[in-house]
C-alpha positions as CSV (number, residue, x, y, z in Angstrom):
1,X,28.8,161.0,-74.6
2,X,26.1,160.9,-77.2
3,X,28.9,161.1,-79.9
4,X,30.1,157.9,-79.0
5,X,26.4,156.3,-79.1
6,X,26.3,156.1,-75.2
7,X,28.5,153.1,-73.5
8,X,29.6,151.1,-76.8
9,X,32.6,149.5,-76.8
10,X,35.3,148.8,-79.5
11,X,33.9,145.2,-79.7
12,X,30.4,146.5,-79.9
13,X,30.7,149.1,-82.6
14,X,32.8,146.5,-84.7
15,X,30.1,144.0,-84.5
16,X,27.4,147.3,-85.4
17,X,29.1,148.5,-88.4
18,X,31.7,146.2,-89.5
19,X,34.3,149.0,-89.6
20,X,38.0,149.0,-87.4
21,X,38.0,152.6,-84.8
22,X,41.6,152.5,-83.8
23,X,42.5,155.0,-81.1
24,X,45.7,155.7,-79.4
25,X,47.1,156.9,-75.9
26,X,49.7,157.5,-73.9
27,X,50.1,156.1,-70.5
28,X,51.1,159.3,-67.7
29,X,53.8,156.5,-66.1
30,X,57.3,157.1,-67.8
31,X,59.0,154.4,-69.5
32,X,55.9,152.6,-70.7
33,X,55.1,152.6,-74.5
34,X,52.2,153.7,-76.0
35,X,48.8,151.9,-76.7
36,X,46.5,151.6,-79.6
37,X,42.7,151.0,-78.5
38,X,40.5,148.7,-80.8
39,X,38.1,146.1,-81.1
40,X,41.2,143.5,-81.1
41,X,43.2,145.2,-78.1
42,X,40.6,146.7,-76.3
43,X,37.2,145.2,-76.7
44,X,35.3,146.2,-73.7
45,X,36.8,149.7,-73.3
46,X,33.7,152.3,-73.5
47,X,34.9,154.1,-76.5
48,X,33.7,157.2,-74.9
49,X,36.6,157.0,-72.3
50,X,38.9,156.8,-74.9
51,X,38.0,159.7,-76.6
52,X,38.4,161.8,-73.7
53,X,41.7,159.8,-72.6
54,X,43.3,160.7,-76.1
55,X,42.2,164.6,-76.3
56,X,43.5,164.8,-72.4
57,X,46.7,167.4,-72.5
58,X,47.8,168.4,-69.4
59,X,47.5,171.5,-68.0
60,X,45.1,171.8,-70.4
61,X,42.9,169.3,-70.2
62,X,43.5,166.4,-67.4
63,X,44.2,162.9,-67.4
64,X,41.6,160.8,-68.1
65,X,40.7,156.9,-67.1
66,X,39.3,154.4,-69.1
67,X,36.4,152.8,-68.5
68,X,35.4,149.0,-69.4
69,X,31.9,146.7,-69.4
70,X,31.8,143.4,-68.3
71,X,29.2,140.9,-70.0
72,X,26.9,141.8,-67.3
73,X,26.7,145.4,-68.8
74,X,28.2,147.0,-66.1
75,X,30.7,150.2,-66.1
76,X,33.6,150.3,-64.2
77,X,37.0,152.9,-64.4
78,X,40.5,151.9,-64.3
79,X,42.9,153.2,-62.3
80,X,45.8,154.1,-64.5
81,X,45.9,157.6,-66.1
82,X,46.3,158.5,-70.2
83,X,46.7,161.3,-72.1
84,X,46.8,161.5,-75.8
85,X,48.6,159.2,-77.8
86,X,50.8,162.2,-80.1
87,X,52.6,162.4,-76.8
88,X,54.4,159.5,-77.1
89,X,53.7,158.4,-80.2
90,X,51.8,160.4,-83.1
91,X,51.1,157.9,-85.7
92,X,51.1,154.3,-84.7
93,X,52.9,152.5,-88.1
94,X,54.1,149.4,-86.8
95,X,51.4,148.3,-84.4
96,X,48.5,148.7,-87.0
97,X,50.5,147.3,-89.5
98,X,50.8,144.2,-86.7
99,X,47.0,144.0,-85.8
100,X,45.5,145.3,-89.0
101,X,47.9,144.4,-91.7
102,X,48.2,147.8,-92.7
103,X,50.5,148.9,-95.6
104,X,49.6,152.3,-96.6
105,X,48.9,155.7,-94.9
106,X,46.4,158.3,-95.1
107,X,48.0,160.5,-92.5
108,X,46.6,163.9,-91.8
109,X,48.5,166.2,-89.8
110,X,46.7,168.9,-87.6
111,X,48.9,168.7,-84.7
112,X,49.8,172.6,-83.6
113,X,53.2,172.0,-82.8
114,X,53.8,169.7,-85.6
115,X,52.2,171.8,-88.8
116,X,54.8,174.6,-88.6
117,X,57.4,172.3,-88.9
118,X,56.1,169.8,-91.7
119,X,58.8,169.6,-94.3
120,X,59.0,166.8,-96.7
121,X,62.4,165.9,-97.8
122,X,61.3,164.1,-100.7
123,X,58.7,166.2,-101.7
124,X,55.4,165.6,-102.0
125,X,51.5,165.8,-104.0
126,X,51.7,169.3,-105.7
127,X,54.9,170.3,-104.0
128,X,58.4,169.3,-105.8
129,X,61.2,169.2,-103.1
130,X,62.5,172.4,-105.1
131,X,61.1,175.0,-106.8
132,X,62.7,176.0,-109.8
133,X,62.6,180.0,-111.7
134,X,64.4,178.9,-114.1
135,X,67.9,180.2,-112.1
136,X,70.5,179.0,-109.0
137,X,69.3,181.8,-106.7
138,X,65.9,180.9,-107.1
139,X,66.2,177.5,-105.7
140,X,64.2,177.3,-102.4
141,X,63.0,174.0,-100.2
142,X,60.1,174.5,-99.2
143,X,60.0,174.4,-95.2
144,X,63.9,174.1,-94.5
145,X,64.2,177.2,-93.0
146,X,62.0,175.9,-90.0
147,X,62.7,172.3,-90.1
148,X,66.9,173.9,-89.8
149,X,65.6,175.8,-86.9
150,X,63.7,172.6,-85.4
151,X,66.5,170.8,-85.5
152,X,69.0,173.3,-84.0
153,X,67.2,173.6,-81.1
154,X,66.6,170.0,-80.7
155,X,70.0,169.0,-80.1
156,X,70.7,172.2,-78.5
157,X,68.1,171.3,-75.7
158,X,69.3,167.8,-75.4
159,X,73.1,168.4,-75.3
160,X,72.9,171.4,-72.7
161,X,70.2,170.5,-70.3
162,X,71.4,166.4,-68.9
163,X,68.5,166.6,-66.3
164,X,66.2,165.5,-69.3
165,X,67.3,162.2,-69.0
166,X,65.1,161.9,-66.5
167,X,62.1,162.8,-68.9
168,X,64.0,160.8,-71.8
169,X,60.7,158.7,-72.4
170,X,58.6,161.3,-73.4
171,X,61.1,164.2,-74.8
172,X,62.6,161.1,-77.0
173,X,59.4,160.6,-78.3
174,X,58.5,164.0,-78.7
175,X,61.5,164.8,-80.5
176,X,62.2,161.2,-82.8
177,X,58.2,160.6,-83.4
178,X,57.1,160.1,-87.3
179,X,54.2,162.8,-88.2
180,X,53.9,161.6,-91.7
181,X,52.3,158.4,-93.8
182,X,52.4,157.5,-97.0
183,X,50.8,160.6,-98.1
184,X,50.1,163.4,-95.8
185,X,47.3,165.2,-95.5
186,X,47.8,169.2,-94.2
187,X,45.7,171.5,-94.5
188,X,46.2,175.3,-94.2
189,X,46.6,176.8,-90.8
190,X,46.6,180.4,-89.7
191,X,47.2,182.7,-86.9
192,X,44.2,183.0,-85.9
193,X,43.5,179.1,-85.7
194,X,46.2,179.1,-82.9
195,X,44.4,182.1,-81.0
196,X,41.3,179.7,-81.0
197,X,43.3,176.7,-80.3
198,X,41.6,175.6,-76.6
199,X,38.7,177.3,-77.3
200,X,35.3,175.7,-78.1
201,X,34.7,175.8,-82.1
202,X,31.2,177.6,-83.5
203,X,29.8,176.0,-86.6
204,X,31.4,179.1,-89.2
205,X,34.8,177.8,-87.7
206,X,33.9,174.2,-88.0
207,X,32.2,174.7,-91.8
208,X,35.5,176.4,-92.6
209,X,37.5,174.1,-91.1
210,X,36.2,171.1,-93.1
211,X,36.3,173.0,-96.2
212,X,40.2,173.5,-95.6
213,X,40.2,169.7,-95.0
214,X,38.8,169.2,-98.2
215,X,40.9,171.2,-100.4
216,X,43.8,170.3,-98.6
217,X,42.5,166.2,-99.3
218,X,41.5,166.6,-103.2
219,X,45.2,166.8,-104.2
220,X,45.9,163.6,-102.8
221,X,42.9,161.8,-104.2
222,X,44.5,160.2,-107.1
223,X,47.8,159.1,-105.4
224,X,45.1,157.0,-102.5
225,X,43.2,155.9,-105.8
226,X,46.3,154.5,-107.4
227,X,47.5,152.8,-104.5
228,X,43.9,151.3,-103.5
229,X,43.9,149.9,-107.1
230,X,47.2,148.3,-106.8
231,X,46.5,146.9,-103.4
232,X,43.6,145.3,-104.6
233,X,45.1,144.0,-107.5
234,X,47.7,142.1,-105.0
235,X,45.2,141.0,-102.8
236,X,43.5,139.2,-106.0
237,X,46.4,138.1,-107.0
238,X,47.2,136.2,-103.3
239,X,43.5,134.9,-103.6
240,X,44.2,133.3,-106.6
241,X,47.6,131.8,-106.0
242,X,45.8,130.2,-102.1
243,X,43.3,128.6,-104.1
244,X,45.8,127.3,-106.6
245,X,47.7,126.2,-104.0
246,X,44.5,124.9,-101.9
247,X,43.7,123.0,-105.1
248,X,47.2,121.2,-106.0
249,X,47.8,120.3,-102.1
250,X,44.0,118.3,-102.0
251,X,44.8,117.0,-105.7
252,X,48.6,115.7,-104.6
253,X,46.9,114.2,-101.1
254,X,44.1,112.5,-102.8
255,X,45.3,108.8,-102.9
256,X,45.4,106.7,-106.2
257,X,43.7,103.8,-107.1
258,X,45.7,100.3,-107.1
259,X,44.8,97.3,-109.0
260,X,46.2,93.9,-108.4
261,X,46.7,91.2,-111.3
């Protein structure tokens, strides 16, 4: 609760600090698509609720509600149930790039059941799709021999068991879902990070676990500084061509003067 500065909405928090939370969910009714929670969407949902809503992973933890305030201030709770938005939908692309505009990226990946399965298949910061030593036998992609096994029993599940037609919403998701952005953030994960997984974190595990953030971020920082530049080059350049264009439209509507003989 006191994470999320008590009852303060979406709306609230954007008008406080000027900056865009986006959080997504997952509806528990089948068939209906997930949503992504902001100060455009959602601007009276108590961003507490969401939080809870989007870490809620059944059995593990339950469904949650949302709550929302009315301009009198006052709290009340939904009746439809969410759970977290990776169910159904692990990075929302195309609905921030709707709202937000959003071009590029910075996706990091700490999903359990995702990480052991990352492979990208047209390489990525500080790791080549292949790994030469200089000979044919020493050839290796990095990750295939997981993402192979992913796959095998992927359509092995859907082509033996029909009955998950009935779950197709979800399992479709599950198993056609993007994990990755323009660049992709991992950092290392370990055995014993699993053993820990539903278990409260103490401050050693949380210091090491940001310092494996930050190694994991510092390879990337160039490619997000390259790509901020150019973005910000474009976006001078559409400033300048509106107010050319501003300028010519005012100039070409401004009527001329007419002198009779």
């Amino acid at each position: 609760y006191w994470f999320a500065n008590g009852n303060l909405t979406f709306e609230e928090a954007y008008k406080k600090t000027g900056r865009v939370l986006c959080i997504s969910i997952s509806p528990v009714a089948l068939n209906s698509p997930p949503v992504l929670l902001n100060y455009i969407s959602a601007p009276n949902v108590v961003i507490a609720s969401a939080v809870v809503a989007s870490s809620s992973i059944p059995p593990a933890l339950p469904s949650a509600c949302l709550m929302v305030k009315d301009e009198n201030g006052k709290i009340t709770t939904q009746g439809e149930y969410f759970n977290d938005g990776s169910i159904k939908q692990d990075i929302p692309k195309a609905r921030l790039s709707e709202l937000l505009n959003c071009q590029f990226f910075i996706t990091a990946q700490v999903n359990p059941n995702i990480v052991p399965f990352m492979f990208n298949n047209k390489g990525g910061v500080g790791k080549p799709t292949r790994y030469d030593g200089h000979s044919e036998e020493s050839l290796w992609r990095g990750g295939a021999l997981l993402s192979s096994l992913e796959l095998y029993l992927r359509l092995g599940i859907f082509a033996k068991f029909k009955f998950l037609g009935h779950m197709g919403a979800a399992m479709g998701s599950l198993s056609q879902d993007t994990y990755t952005g323009s660049t992709t953030i991992v950092p290392r994960v370990t055995l014993d990070d699993y053993r820990k997984l539903v278990h409260n974190p103490s401050p050693d595990d949380l210091r090491k676990k940001i310092q494996s953030g930050l190694v994991a971020a510092y390879r990337h920082c160039s490619l997000i500084e390259q790509n901020h530049v150019i973005a910000r080059a474009l976006d001078d350049c559409i400033e300048r061509l509106e107010v050319a264009t501003s300028s010519s439209t005012s100039t070409a509507k401004k009527p001329r003067k007419t002198y009779s003989m």
